[in-house]
C-alpha positions as MATLAB code, in Angstrom:
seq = 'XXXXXXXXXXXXXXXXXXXXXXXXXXXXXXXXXXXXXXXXXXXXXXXXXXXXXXXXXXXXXXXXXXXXXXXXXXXXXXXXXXXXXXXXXXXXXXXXXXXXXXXXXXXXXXXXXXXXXXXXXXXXXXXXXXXXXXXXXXXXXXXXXXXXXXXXXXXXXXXXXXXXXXXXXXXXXXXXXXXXXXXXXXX';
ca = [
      17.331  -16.118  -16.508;
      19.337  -19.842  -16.970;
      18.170  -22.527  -15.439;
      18.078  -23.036  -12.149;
      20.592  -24.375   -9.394;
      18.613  -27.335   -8.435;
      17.003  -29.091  -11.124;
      13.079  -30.247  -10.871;
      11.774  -26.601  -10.014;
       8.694  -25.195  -11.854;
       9.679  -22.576  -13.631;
       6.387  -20.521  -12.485;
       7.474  -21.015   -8.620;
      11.232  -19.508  -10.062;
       9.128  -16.545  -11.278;
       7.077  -16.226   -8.146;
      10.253  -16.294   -5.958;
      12.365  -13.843   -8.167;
       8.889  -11.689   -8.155;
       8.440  -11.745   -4.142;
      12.185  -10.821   -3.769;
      12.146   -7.787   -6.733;
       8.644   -6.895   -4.550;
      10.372   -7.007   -1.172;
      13.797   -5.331   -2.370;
      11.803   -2.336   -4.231;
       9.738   -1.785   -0.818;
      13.239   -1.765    1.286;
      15.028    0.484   -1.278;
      11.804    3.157   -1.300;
      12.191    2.967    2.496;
      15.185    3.926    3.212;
      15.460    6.330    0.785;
      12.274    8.238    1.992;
      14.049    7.827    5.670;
      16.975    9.323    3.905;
      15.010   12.161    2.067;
      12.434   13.122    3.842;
      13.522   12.340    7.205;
      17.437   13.267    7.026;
      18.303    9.906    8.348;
      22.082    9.031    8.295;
      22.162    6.586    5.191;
      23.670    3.496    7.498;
      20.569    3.753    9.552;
      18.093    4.038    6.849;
      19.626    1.572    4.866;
      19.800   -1.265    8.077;
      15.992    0.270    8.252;
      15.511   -0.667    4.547;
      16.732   -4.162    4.509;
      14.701   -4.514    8.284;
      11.712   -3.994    5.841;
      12.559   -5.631    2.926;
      13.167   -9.023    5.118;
       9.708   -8.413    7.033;
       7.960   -7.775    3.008;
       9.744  -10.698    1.864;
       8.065  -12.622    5.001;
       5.070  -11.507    4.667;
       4.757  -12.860    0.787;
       5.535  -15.650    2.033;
       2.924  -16.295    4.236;
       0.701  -15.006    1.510;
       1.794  -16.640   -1.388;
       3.085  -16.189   -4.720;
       0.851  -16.726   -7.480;
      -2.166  -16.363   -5.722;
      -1.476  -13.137   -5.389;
       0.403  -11.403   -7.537;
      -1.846  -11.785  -10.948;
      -1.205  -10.621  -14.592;
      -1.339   -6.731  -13.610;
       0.451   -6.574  -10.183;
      -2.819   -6.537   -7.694;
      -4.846   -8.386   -5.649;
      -8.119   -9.309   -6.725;
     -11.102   -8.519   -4.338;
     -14.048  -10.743   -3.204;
     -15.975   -9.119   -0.294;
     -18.530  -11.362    1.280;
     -21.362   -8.899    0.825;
     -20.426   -8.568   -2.906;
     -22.910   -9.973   -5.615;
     -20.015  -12.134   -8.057;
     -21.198  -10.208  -11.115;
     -20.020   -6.846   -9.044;
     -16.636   -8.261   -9.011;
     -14.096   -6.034   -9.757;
      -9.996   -6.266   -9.557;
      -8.905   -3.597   -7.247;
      -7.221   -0.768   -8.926;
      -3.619   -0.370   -8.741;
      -2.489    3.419   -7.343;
      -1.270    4.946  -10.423;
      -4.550    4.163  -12.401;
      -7.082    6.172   -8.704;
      -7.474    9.614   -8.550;
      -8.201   11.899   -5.605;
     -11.749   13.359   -5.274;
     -12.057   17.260   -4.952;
     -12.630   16.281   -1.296;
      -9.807   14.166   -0.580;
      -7.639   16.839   -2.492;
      -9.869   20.162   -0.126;
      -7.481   18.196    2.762;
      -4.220   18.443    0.855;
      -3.261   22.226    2.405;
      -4.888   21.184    6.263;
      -2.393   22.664    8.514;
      -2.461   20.846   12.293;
      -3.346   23.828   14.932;
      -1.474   22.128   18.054;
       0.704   19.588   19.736;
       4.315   18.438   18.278;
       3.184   18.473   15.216;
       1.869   22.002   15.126;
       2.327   23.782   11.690;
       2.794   20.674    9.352;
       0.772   19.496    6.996;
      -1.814   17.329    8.547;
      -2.094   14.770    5.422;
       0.945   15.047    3.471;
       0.458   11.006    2.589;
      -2.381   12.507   -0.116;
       0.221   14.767   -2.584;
       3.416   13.277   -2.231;
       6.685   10.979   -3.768;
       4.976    7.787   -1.977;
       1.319    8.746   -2.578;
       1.085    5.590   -5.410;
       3.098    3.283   -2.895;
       1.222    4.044    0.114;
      -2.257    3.157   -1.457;
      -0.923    0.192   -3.215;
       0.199   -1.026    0.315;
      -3.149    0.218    2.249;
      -4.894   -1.490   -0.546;
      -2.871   -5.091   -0.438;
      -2.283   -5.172    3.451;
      -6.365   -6.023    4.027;
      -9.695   -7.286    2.309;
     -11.570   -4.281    1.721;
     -15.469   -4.823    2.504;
     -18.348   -3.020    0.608;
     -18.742    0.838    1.581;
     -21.696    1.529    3.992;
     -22.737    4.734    2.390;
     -21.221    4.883   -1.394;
     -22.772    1.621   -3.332;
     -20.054    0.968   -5.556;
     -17.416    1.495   -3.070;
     -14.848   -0.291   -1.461;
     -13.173    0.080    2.390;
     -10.137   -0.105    3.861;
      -9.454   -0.083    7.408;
      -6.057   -0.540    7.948;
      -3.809   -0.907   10.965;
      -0.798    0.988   11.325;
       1.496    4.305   12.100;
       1.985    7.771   10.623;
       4.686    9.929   12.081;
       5.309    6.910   14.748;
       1.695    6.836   16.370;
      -0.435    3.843   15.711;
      -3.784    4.162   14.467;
      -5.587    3.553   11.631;
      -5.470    3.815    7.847;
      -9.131    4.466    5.974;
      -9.394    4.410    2.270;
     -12.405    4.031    0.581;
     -12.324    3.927   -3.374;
     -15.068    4.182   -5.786;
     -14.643    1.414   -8.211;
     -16.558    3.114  -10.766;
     -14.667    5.672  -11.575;
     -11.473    4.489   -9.683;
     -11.859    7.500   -7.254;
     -10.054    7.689   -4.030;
     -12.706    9.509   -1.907;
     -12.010    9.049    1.630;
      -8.127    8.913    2.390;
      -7.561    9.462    6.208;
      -4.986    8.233    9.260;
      -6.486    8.246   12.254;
      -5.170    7.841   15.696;
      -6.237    5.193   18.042;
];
């Protein structure tokens, strides 16, 4: 990597800076190319789009911080009040969670009426940006312990699916790294 421009810089705040912008540039890049893909954008729009969300990611690791979170593996480590310390565990990354039989009984759930009528009503749960889309649920909140599964961890995210705001839920058990509730839900 060289040394850097202006001497006196850590070498581990280097890192964290040329980790925050390969974080930020990967999440514009899978942007617009699911705008382009999946949504037929014209590639000037979904690339503006892209680099829109790549600046906003980049922000938003900034106000977070760099080392503090991003660890060894690439996740956030999770400390819900209501855990007991020794119950600690690091949250799983995507790729390593699979989907319950339940989660995956939703993945052919056709929506009966309005604009949406005839699509899929959870495509999120068997697609290209499956992985991404947890990961991103997962880092965007603290999770807090699961009222029904003991070992399990909430989400309760806000945000939009097919441009109507609601609500992510994800709850994971950390057991067996599980996903077992996987929902949007409309405000």
């Amino acid at each position: 990597m060289g040394t850097p421009i202006v001497k006196g810089i850590p070498l581990e705040q280097v890192m964290a800076i040329q980790a925050k912008r390969a974080i930020s540039n990967t999440v514009g890049s899978v942007a617009s190319n699911v705008l382009m893909d999946r949504y037929d954008l014209n590639p000037y729009v979904a690339m503006g789009i892209g680099i829109g969300i790549s600046g906003l990611t980049n922000s938003g690791l900034e106000t977070i911080g760099n080392t503090e979170y991003i660890n060894e593996f690439g996740s956030k480590p999770v400390e819900a009040s209501s855990m007991d310390k020794t119950d600690f565990h690091s949250i799983p990354r995507g790729e390593n969670l699979k989907m319950s039989k339940t989660v995956q009984n939703h993945i052919n759930d056709i929506i009966k009426r309005g604009r949406n009528s005839g699509q899929l009503s959870r495509p999120y749960i068997d697609s290209n940006g499956t992985i991404l889309l947890l990961d991103e649920i997962m880092a965007a909140g603290e999770p807090i312990k699961d009222a029904v599964l003991s070992n399990g961890l909430r989400w309760d995210i806000n945000g939009k699916f097919r441009g109507t705001a609601g609500t992510w839920e994800l709850v994971i058990d950390m057991e067996t790294n599980t996903v077992v509730h996987f929902n949007f839900v409309t405000k």
